[in-house]
N, CA, C and O of each residue as an XYZ file, in Angstrom:
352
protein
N       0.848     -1.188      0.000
C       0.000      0.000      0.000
C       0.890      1.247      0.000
O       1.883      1.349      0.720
N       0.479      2.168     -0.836
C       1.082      3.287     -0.922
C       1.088      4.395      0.168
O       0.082      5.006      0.529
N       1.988      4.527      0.511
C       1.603      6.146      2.138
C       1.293      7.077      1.330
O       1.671      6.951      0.165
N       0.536      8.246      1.707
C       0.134      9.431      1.240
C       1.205     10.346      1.744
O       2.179     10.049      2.436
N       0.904     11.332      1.345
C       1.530     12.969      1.462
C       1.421     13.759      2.110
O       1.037     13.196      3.135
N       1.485     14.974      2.356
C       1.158     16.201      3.125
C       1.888     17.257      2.306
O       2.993     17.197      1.767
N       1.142     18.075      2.343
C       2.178     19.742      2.026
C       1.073     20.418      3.165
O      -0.127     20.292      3.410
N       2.262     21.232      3.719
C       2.244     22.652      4.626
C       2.486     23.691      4.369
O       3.226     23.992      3.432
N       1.954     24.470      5.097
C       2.912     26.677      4.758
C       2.897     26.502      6.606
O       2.020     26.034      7.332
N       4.172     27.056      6.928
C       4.797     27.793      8.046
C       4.448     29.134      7.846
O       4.088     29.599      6.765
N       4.584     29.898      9.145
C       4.761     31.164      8.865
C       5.239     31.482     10.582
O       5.069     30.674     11.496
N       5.909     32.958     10.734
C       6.347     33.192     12.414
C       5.207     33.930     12.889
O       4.158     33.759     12.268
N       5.208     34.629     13.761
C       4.488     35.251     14.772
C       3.846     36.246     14.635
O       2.858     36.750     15.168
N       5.038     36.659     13.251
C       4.107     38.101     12.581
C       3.669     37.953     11.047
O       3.480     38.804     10.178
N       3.589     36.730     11.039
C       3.053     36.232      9.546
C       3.731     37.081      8.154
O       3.175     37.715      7.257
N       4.987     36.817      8.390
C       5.763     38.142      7.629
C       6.393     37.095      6.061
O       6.709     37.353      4.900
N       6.289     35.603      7.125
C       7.426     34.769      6.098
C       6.592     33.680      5.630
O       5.965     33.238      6.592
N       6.224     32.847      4.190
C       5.851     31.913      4.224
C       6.843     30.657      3.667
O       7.606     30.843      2.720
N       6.760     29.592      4.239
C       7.504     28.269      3.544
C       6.313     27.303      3.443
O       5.497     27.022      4.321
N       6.391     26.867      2.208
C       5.942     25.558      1.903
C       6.717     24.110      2.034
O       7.774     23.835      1.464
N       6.055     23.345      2.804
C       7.265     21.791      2.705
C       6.161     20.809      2.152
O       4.990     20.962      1.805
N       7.017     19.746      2.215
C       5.781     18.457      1.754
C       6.587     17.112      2.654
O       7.809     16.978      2.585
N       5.764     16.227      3.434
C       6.287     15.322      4.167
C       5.275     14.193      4.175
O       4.080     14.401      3.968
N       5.747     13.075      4.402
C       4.694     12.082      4.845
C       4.097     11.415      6.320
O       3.596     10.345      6.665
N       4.509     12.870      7.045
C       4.817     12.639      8.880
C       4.315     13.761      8.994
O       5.290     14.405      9.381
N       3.177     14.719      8.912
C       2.610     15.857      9.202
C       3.511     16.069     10.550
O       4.667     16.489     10.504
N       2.765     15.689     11.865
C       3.097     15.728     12.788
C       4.634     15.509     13.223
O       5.183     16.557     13.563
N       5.046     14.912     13.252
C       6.566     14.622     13.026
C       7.618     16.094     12.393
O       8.539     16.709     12.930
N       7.077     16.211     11.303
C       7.994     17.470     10.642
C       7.448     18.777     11.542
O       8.313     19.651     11.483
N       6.463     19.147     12.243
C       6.132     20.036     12.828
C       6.866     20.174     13.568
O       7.545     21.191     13.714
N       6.909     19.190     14.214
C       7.608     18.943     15.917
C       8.864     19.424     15.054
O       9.033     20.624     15.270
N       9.689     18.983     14.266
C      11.584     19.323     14.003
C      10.710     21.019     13.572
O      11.230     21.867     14.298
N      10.166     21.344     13.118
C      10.250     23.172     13.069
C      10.279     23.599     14.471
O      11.194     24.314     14.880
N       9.327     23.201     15.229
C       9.156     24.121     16.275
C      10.415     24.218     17.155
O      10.918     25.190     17.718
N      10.856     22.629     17.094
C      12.526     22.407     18.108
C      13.230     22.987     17.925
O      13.967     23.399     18.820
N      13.427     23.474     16.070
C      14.560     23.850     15.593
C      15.734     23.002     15.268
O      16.873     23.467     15.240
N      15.437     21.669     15.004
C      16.292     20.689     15.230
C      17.001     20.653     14.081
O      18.028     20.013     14.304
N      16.958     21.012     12.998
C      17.921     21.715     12.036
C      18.072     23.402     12.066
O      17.236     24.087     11.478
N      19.115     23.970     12.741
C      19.554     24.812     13.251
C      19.747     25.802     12.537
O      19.374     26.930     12.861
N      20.521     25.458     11.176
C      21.069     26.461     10.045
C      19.624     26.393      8.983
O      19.614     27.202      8.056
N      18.511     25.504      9.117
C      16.617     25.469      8.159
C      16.926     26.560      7.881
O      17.936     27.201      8.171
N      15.799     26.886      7.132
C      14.836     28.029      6.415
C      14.140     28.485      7.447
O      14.224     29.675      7.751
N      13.237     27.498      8.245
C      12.195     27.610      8.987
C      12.940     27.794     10.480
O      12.184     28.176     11.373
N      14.139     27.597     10.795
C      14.768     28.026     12.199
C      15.408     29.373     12.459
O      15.479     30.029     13.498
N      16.059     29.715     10.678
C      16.156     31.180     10.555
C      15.388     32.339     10.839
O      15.470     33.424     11.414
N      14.515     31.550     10.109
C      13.290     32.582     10.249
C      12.122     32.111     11.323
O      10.995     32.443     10.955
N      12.170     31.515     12.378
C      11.397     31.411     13.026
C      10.636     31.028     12.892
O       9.804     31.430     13.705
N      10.111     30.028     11.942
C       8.845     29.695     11.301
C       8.436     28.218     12.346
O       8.937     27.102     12.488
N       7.396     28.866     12.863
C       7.230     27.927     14.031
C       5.007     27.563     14.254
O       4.474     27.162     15.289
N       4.332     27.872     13.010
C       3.105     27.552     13.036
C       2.629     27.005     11.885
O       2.946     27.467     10.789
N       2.100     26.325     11.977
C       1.466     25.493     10.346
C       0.284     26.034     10.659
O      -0.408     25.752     11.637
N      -0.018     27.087      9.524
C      -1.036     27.603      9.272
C      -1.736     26.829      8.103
O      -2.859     27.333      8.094
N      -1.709     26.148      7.388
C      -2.573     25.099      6.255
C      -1.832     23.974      5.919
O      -0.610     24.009      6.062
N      -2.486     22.806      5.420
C      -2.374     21.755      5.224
C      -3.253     21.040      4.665
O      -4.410     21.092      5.083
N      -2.904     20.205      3.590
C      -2.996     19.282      2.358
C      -2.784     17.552      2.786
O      -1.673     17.116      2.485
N      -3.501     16.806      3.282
C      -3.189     15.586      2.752
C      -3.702     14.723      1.265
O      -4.888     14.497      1.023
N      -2.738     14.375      0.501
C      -3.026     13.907     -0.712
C      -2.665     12.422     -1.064
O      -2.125     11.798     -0.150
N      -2.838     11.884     -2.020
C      -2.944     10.115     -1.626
C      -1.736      9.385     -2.322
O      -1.649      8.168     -2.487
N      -0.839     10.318     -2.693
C       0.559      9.879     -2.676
C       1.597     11.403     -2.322
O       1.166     12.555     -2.265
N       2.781     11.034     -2.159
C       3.987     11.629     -1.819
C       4.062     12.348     -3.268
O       4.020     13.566     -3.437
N       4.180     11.380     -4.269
C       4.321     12.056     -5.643
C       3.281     13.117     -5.899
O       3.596     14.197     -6.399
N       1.809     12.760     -5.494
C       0.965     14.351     -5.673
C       1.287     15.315     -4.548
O       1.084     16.525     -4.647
N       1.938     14.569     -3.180
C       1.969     15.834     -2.768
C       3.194     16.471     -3.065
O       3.251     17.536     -2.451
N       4.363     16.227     -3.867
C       5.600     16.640     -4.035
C       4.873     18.132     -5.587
O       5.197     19.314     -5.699
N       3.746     17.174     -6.572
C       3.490     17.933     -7.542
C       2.387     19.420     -6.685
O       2.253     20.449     -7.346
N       1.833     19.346     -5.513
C       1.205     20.109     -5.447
C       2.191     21.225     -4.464
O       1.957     22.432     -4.414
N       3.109     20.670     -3.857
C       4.183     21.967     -2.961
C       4.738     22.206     -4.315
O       5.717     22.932     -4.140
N       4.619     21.994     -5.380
C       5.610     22.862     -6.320
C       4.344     23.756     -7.185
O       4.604     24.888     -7.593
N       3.368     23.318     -7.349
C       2.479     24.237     -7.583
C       1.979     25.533     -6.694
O       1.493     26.617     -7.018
N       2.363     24.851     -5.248
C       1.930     25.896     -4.267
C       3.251     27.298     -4.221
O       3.248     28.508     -3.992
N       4.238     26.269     -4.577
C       5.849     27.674     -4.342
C       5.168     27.976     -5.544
O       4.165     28.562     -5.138
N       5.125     27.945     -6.399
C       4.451     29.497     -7.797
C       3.612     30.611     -7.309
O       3.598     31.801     -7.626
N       2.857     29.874     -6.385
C       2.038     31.418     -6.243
C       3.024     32.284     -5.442
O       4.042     32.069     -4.784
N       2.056     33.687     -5.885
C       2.121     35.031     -5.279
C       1.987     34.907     -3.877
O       1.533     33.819     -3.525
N       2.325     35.935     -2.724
C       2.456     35.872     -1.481
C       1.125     35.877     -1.489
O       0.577     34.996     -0.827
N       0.179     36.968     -2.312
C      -1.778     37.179     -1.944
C      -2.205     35.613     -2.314
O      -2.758     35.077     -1.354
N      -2.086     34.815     -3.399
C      -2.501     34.086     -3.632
C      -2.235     33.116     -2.045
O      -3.042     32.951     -1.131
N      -1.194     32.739     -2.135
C      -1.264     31.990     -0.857
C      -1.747     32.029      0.807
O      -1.965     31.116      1.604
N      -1.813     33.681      0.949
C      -2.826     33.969      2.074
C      -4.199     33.643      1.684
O      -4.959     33.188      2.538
N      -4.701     33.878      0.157
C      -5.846     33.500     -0.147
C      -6.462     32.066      0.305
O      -7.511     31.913      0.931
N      -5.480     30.937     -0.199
C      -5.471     29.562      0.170
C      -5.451     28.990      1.784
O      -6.073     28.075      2.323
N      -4.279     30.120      2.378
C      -4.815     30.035      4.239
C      -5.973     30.197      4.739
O      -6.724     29.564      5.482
N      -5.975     31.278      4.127
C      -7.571     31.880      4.530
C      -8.935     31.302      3.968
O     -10.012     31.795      4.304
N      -8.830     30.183      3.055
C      -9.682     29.258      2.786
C      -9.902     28.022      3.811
O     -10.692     27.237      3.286
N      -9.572     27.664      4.819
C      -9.563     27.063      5.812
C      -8.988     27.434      7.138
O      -9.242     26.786      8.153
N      -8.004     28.761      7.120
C      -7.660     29.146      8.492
C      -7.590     30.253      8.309
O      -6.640     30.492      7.563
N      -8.366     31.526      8.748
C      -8.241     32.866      8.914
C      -6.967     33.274      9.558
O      -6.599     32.733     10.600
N      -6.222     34.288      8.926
C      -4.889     34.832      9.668
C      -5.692     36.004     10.491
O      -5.081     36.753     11.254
C-alpha cells in the first residue's frame, strides 16, 4: 500500500514569512520546526514555528506535484489559500 503525502505553509508570529514543505509525517515534521532541530533550516532562521494550512493527498508524488504548484504562487494568492480554511 502506498503512504500518502502532506504539504504545509509555516509562517512566524508576525506572519511576515511563508515556507511551503511536503512530508509524509505531518506531525513529526512540525515537531523538528518548532525544536529547531535543524539549526542552520529556512524555517529556524526565520522562526517559522506555526502550520497555518495543510494538504493531505494520496501519494507523496501528488503531494511533491502540489508543494511545487503551491511555491508558484504570489504571497496574496497563498494567504488566499490560508484563509480558505484558516483565517490569519
Amino acid at each position: 500500500m502506498e503512504r500518502g503525502g502532506c504539504i504545509y505553509i509555516m509562517t512566524n508570529k508576525h506572519k511576515t514569512v511563508f515556507y511551503v514543505g511536503v512530508t509524509s509525517d505531518l506531525l513529526s515534521r512540525i515537531i523538528e520546526h518548532k525544536t529547531h532541530l535543524y539549526p542552520t533550516s529556512f524555517t529556524s532562521k526565520y522562526n517559522l514555528e506555526f502550520c497555518v494550512y495543510f494538504e493531505f493527498l494520496p501519494t507523496i508524488e501528488d503531494a511533491i506535484g502540489r508543494e511545487k504548484q503551491i511555491k508558484t504562487y504570489r504571497r496574496e494568492k497563498k494567504i488566499a489559500l490560508i484563509e480558505s480554511i484558516n483565517p490569519l
